[in-house]
N, C-alpha and C positions, 0 to 999 in steps of 0.2 A: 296616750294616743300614739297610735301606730307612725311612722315617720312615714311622709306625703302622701298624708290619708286628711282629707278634709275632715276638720273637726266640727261632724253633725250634731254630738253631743251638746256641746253648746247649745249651738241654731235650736237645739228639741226642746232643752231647759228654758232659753228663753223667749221661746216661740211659745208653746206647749204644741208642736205637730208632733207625728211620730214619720217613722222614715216612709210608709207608707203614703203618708200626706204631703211632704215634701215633693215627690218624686210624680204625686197626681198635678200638684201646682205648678211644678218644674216644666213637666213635658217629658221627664227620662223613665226610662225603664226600672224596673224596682229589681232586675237581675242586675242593671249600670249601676243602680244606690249601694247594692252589697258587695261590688266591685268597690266601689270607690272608698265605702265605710271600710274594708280591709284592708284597704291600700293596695290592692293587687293590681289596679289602671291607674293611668294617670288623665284628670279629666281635660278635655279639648276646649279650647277658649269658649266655642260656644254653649259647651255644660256650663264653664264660671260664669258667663253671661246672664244663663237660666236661672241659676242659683242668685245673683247680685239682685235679678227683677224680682224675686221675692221677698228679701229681705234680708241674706244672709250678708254677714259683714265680709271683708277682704282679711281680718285675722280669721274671721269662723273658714274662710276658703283655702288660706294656706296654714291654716294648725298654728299659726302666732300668736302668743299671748302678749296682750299690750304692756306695756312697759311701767313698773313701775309709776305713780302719780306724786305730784310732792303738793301736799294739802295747802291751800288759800294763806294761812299762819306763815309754813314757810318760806311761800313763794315772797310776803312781808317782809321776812326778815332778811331773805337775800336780798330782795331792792333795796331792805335801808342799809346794808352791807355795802353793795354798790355804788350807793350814794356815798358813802364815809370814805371809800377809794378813790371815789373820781375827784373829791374836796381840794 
């Protein structure tokens, strides 16, 4: 992903829209969507806005990938960690 280019990819994958669909949902122009998929604008609050109403996430709007997760097992083992410290 291009650096401050909203990541539509995502939103497409797990939406199943294509940029065309987005951009009839949205309200924006489909010349604004290939501005913004290349990163050559940077979009105005009330673009994020348009994009939040439909469903896109605030990682899918600033190109964030969430963070690492630490599964149900380990979150276990640190508590009873925690617990064995605080004794």
């Amino acid at each position: 992903m291009k650096r401050n280019s909203i990541d539509f990819e995502s939103f497409l994958r797990r939406t199943g829209n294509t940029l065309s669909d987005v951009a009839k949902k949205a309200g924006v122009s489909k010349s604004m969507m290939t501005l913004l998929n290349n990163g050559s604008t940077t979009p105005s609050y009330s673009t994020l806005m348009k994009f939040h109403r439909i469903g896109m996430t605030a990682a899918e709007m600033f190109g964030e990938k969430p963070a690492a997760t630490i599964s149900d097992a380990d979150c276990e083992k640190i508590a009873e960690f925690v617990k064995r410290m605080l004794k």
